[in-house]
C-alpha positions in Angstrom: 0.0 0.0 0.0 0.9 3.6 -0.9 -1.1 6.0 0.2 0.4 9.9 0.4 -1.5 10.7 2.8 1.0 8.8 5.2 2.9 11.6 5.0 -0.1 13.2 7.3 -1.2 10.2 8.9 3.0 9.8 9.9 3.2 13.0 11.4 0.0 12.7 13.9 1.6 9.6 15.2 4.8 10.8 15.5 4.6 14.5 16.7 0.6 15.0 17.5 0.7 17.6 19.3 2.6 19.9 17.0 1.2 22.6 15.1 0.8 21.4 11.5 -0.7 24.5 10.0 -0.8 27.7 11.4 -3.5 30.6 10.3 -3.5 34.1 12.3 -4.8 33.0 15.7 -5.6 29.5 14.5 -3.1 26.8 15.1 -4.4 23.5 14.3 -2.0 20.3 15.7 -1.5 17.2 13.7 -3.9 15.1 15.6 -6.2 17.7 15.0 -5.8 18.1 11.2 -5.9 14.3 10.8 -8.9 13.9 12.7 -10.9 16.4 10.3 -9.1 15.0 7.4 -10.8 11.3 8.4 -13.9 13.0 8.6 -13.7 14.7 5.1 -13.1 11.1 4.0 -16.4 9.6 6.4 -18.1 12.5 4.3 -17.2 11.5 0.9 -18.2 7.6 1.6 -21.3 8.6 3.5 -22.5 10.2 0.5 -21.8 7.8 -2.1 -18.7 8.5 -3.5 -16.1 5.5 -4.0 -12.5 5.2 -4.5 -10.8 6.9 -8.0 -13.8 9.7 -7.8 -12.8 13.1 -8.9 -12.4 15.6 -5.8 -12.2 19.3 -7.1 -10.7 21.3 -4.3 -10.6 25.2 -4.8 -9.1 27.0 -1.9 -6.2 29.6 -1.2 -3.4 28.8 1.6 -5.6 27.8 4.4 -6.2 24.9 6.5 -9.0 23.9 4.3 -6.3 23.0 1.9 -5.1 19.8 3.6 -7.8 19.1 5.3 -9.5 18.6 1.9 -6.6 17.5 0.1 -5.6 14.5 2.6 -9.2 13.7 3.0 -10.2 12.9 -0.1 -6.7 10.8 -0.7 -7.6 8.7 2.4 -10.6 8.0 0.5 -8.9 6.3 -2.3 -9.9 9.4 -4.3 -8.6 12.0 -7.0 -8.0 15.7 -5.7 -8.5 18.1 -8.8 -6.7 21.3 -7.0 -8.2 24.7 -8.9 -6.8 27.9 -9.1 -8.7 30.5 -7.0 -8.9 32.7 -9.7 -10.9 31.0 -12.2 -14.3 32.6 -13.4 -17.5 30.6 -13.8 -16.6 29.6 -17.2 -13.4 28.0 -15.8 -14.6 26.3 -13.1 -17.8 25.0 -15.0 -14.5 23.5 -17.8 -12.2 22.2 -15.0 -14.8 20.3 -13.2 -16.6 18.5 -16.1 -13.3 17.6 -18.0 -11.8 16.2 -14.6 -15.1 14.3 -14.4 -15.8 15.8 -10.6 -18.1 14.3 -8.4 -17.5 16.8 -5.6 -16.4 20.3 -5.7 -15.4 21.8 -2.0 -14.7 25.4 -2.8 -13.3 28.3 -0.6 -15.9 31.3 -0.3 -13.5 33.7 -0.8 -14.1 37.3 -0.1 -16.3 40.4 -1.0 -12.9 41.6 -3.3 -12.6 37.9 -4.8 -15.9 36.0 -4.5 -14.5 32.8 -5.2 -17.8 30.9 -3.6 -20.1 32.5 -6.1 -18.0 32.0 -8.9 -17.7 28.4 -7.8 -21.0 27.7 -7.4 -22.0 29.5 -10.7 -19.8 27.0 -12.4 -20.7 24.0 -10.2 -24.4 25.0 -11.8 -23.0 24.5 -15.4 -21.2 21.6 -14.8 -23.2 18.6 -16.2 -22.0 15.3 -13.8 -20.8 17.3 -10.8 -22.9 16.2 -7.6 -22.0 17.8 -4.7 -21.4 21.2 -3.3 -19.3 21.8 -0.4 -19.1 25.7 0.8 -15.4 26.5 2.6 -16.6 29.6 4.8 -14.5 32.2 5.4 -15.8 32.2 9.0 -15.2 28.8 10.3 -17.8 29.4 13.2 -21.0 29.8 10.1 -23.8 27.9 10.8 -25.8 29.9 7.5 -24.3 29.3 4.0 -24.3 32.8 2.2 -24.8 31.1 -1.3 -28.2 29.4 -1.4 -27.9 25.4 -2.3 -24.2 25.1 -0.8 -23.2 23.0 2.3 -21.0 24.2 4.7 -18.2 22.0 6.0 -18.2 21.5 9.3 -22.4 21.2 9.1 -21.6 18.3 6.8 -19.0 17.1 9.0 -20.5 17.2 12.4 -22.0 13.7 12.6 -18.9 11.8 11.1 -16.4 9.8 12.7 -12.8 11.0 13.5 -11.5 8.0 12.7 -10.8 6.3 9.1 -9.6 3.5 7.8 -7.4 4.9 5.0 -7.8 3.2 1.4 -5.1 1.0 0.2 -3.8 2.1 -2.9 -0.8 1.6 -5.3 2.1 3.8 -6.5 0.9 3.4 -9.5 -2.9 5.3 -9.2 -3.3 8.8 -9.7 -3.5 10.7 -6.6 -4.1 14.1 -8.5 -5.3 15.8 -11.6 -3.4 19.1 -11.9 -4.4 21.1 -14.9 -1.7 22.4 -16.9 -2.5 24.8 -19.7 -1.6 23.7 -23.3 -0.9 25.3 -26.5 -3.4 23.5 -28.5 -6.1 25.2 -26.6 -7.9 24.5 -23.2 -6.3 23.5 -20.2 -5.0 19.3 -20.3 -5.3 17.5 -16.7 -1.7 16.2 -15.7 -2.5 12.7 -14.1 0.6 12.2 -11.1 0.5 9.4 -9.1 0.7 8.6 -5.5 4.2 7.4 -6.0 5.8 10.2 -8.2 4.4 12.8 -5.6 5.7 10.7 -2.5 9.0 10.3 -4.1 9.2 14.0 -5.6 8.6 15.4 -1.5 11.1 12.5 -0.4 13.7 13.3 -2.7 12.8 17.2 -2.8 13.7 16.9 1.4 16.9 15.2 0.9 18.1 18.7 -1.0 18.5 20.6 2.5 19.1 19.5 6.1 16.4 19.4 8.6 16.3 20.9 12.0 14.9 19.5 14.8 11.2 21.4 13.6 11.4 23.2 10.7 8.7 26.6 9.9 7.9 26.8 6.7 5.9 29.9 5.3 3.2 28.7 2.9 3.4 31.7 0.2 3.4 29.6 -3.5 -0.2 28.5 -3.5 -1.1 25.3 -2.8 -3.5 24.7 -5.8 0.3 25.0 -7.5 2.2 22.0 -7.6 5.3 24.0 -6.4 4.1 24.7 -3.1 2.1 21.2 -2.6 5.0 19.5 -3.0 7.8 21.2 -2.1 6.3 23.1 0.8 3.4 21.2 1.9 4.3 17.9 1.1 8.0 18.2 2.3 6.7 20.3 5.5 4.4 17.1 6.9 6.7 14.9 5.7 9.6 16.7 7.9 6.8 16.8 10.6 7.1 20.5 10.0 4.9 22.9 11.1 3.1 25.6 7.8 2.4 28.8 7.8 -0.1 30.2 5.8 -0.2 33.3 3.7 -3.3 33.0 1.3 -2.0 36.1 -0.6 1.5 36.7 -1.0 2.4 40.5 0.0 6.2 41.2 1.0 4.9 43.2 4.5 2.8 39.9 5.6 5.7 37.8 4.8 8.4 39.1 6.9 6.0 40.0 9.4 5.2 36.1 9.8 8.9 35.2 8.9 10.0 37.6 12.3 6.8 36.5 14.1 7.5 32.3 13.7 10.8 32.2 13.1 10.5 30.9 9.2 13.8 28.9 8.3 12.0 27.6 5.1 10.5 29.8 2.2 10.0 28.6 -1.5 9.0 31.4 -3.7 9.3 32.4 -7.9 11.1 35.3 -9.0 8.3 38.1 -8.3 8.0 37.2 -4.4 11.9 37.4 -4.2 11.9 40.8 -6.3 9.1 42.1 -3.5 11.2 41.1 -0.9 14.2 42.9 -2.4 12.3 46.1 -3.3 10.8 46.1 0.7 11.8 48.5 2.9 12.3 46.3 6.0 13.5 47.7 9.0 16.9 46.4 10.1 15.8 44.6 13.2 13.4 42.7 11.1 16.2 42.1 8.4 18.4 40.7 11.0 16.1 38.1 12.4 15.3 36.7 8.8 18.8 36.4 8.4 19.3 34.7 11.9 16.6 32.1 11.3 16.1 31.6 7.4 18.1 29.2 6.1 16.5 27.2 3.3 15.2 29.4 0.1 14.5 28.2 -3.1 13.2 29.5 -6.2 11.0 28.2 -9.0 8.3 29.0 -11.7 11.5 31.5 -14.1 14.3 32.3 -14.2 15.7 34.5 -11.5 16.9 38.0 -12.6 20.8 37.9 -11.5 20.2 41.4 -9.8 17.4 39.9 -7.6 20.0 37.1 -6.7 22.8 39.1 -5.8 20.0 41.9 -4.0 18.7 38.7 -1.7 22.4 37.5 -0.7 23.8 40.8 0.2 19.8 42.2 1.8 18.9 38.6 3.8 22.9 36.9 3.3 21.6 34.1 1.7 22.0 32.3 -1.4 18.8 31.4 -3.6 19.0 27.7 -5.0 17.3 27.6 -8.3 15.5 24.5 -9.3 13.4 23.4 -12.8 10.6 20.7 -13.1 6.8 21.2 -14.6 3.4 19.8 -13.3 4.2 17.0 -15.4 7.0 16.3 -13.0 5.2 16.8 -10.3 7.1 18.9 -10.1 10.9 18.7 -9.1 13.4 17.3 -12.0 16.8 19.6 -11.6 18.3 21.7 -8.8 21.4 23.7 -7.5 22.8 21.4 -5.1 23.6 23.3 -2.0 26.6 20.9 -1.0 28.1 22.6 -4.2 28.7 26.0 -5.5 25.6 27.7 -7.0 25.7 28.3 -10.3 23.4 31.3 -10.9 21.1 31.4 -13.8 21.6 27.7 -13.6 18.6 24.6 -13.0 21.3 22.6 -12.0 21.7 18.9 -12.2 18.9 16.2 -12.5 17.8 15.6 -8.9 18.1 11.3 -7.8 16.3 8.4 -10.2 15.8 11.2 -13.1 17.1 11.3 -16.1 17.7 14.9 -18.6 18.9 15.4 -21.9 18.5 17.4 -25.1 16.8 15.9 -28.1 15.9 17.9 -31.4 12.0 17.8 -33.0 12.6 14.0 -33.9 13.1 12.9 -30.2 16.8 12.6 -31.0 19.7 13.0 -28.6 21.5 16.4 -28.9 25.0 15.7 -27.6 27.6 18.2 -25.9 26.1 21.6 -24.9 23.4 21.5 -27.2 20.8 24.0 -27.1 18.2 21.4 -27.5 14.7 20.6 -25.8 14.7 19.3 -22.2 13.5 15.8 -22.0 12.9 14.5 -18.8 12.7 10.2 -17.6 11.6 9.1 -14.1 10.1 8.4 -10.8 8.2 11.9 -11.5 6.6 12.3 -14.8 3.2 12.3 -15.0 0.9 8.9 -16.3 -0.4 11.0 -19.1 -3.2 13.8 -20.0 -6.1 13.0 -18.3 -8.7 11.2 -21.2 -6.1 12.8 -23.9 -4.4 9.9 -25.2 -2.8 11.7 -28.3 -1.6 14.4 -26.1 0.1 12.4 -23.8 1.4 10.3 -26.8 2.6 13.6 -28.3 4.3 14.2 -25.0 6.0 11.3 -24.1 7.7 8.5 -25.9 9.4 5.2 -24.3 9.3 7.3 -20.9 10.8 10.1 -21.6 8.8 13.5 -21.5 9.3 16.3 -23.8 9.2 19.8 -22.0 8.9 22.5 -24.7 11.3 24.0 -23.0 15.3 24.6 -24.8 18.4 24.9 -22.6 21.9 24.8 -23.1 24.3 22.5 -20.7 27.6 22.9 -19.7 30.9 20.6 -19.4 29.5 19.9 -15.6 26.2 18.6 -16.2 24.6 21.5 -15.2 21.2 22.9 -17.5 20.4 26.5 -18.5 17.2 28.0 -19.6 17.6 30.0 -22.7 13.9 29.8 -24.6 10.7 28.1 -24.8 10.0 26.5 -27.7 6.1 26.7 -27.1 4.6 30.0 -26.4 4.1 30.1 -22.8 4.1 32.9 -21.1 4.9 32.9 -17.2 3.4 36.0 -15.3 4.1 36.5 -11.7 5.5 32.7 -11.3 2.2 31.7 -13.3 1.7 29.9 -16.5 -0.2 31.5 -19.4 -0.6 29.6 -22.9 -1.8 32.2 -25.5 -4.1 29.9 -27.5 -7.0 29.4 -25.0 -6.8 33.6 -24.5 -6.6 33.9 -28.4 -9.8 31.6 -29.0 -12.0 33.7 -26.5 -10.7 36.9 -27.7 -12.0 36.0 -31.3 -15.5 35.4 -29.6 -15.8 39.1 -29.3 -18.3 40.4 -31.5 -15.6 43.1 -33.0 -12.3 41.0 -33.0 -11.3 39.5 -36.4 -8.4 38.1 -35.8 -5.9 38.2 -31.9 -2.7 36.9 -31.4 -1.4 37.0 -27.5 2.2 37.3 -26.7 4.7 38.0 -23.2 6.4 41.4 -23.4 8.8 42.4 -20.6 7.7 43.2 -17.4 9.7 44.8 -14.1 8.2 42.9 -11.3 6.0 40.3 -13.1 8.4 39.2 -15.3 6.5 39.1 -18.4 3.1 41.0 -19.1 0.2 39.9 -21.4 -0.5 41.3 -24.5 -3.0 41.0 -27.5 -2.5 42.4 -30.8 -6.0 42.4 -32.1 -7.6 43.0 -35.9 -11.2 44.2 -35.4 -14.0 43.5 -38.0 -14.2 46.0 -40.7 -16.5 48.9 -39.1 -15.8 47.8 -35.3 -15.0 50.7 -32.7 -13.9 48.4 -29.6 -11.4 50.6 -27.8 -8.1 49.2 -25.9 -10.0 49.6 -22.4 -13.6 48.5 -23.6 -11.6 45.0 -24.4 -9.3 44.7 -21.7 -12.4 44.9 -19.8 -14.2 42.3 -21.2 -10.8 40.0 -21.2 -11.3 40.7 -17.3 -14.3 39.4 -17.3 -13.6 35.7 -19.5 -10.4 34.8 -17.6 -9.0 34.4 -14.0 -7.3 37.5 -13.1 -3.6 36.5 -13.6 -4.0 35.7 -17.3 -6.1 38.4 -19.1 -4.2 40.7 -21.5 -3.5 44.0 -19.7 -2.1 45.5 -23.3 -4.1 45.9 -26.6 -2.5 47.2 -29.4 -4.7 47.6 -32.8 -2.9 46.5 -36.4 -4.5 46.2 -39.7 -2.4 43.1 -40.2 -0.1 40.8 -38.4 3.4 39.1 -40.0 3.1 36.1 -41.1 4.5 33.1 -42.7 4.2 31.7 -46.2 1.5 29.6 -44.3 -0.4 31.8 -42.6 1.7 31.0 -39.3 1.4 34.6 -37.1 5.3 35.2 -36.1 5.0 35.8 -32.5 8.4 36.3 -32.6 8.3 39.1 -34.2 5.3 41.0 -32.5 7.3 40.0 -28.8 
């Protein structure tokens, strides 16, 4: 049997009476969290739902998250983890491609109703049964959304106890939904055992202490922070700290406060930090406690690396993986000097190389596409069995991604070969923006492309044709792109052309508009 959640199960036997997550005033210990993580699972059986069921899970870093999360897996079920950001449209996508049975969703606040959205799209979902409200006040015995069930008055009658599911390394423990550039979002399908051996082996990178603090900033419904900061945190028998919305005030605040030694982050939390103005005393206890920092999601800006080390004194280890290596594949050892602007090296069990647009090996320093073999890498697309055979051939997983490598071993970044754009640490494929756009009643034609950005690293922007006679203004459309897409992937920028370059094909260079 190989469940993952024994890596919560593991820590309420071993340290019970630990804090595993900690919220404001709320601290919640280990025995705690595992006893409402059984009864999520109680829940799920008592109302029909049987092992391999779809559990969509929407929720920023609270301790809904794992309580969800680890419930459902207990069950011998599926999490689908959402981003909080999604619109109706979204949502209603996500749940009836996943094939959701249940949909537990966070209900958010007056700035970011994420309840009513959820529900709105739990409506339009055709298959999806049940409605679970997260309140924002624990203490709710009232739903605010007519039709939803709150929580903990769905939990109250079921047992604290649960006897966990068996299951094998081998069945998928998540969906995570990765965006593609042949249109909507593709569900990643990783398994119990790549995620168990990702956290293991992602662990192994730093040395404990005798508890480690972790600050929860990378959100959970990401598969950087489940599995290098959740993950790795119960499996250390560590206690989290949650931040539901990353701000560079609330972080060192809570860093100072708890006495964080671990923080995970992408480049634009690091930049934040940098640009801060924290006061010295506050700068010298981060420096006296912090001692494990990674970075993920892009490339960090050398003058962001050198900024952290001479601000905080420390050096920020740059790793590479995907949600289709759930996520970790390369890192910067810290046993050896860092190698900035490096991935580093392939982390243990996984294989990298360079192959060309024929799957062929690239020798020497290449560049060349990343391919990645493994413990990690994802069963497949989720019901998209030409994707995934697009994607991966005789175990090996083709990243889109080209990098260089040098006489060491060691991997470098240099482009994408697909047309991914990564805002703020997030991923954003142009094609599912460029369909919608061309749903508007005035846009003929839209191409959607990254242009440089100071603290997001990369902004989104649409060039856009209109219909002969159409007077949609930059504004009126950004707007309406607002409305159709979760707030970290609508184009900010609209620029108007009569035409676009193309090729001899009709092909729209991108490279030339970025």
């Amino acid at each position: 049997m190989l469940n993952l959640s024994v890596l919560l199960e593991d820590a309420a036997r071993e340290v019970p009476d630990r804090d595993a997550v900690v919220f404001g005033d709320t601290r919640l210990p280990y025995s705690v969290l595992d006893t409402i993580a059984n009864q999520v699972a109680n829940l799920l059986v008592a109302r029909g739902l049987r092992p391999g069921d779809k559990i969509a899970l929407a929720s920023p870093n609270l301790p809904y998250f794992p309580m969800v999360y680890f419930g459902a897996l207990k069950a011998g079920m599926v999490v689908v983890p959402l981003n909080v950001l999604l619109k109706p449209r979204e949502i209603a996508y996500h749940l009836g491609d996943s094939d959701a049975k249940a949909f537990f969703c966070f209900e958010g606040t007056p700035e970011l109703p994420l309840g009513e959205s959820g529900h709105a799209g739990f409506e339009q979902a055709d298959g999806c049964e049940h409605f679970f409200l997260l309140p924002a006040n624990p203490a709710a015995t009232e739903s605010p959304i007519e039709g939803a069930e709150l929580l903990f008055a769905a939990l109250r009658d079921q047992p604290g106890t649960f006897d966990t599911v068996r299951t094998e390394a081998t069945d998928t423990a998540v969906v995570l939904y990765t965006s593609g550039t042949t249109g909507q979002p593709k569900g990643a399908e990783l398994t119990h055992g790549s995620l168990l051996s990702n956290a293991m082996i992602s662990d192994t990178l730093f040395a404990r202490t005798l508890h480690d603090t972790l600050l929860v900033a990378l959100p959970l419904f990401h598969i950087f922070g489940q599995t290098c900061v959740m993950n790795v945190g119960f499996y250390r028998h560590g206690t989290l700290i949650m931040l539901p919305r990353f701000d560079a005030k609330q972080a060192i605040a809570l860093m100072v406060k708890e006495k964080v030694n671990v923080f995970a982050g992408v480049p634009t939390m690091y930049w934040a930090l940098l640009t801060d103005d924290t006061s010295p005393e506050d700068v010298e206890a981060i420096r006296t406690n912090l001692n494990q920092v990674t970075a993920g999601g892009a490339s960090l800006p050398l003058e962001v690396l050198r900024g952290i080390k001479e601000k905080f004194g420390l050096d920020v280890l740059e790793g590479y993986g995907l949600s289709e290596t759930s996520p970790v594949a390369s890192f910067n050892r810290p046993d050896r000097e860092p190698r900035p602007g490096s991935i580093g090296l392939p982390i243990w069990g996984v294989e990298m190389r360079l192959i060309d647009d024929d799957w062929k090996t690239i020798e020497g320093e290449g560049p060349g596409e990343i391919a990645i073999r493994g413990h990690n890498v994802m069963k497949g697309y989720y019901k998209r069995p030409e994707a995934t055979a697009a994607a991966i051939k005789d175990g090996w997983f083709r990243t889109g991604d080209v990098a260089r490598r040098d006489e060491d071993g060691y991997y470098y970044i240099i482009d994408r070969s697909k047309d991914m754009i990564i805002r703020g640490g997030f991923n954003v494929y142009p094609r599912e923006l460029e369909e919608v756009l061309m749903t508007h009643p005035d846009v003929s034609l839209a191409a959607v492309v990254g242009v440089p950005h100071e603290s997001h690293g990369e902004e989104i922007k649409a060039y856009v044709i209109r219909k002969p006679g159409a007077t949609v203004t930059e504004d009126e459309l950004v707007a309406w792109g607002k409305e159709q897409f979760a707030n970290y992937k609508y184009p900010r920028v609209v620029e108007f052309r009569d035409a676009l370059p193309m090729t001899a094909t009709g092909k729209i260079l991108k490279r030339e508009l970025r």
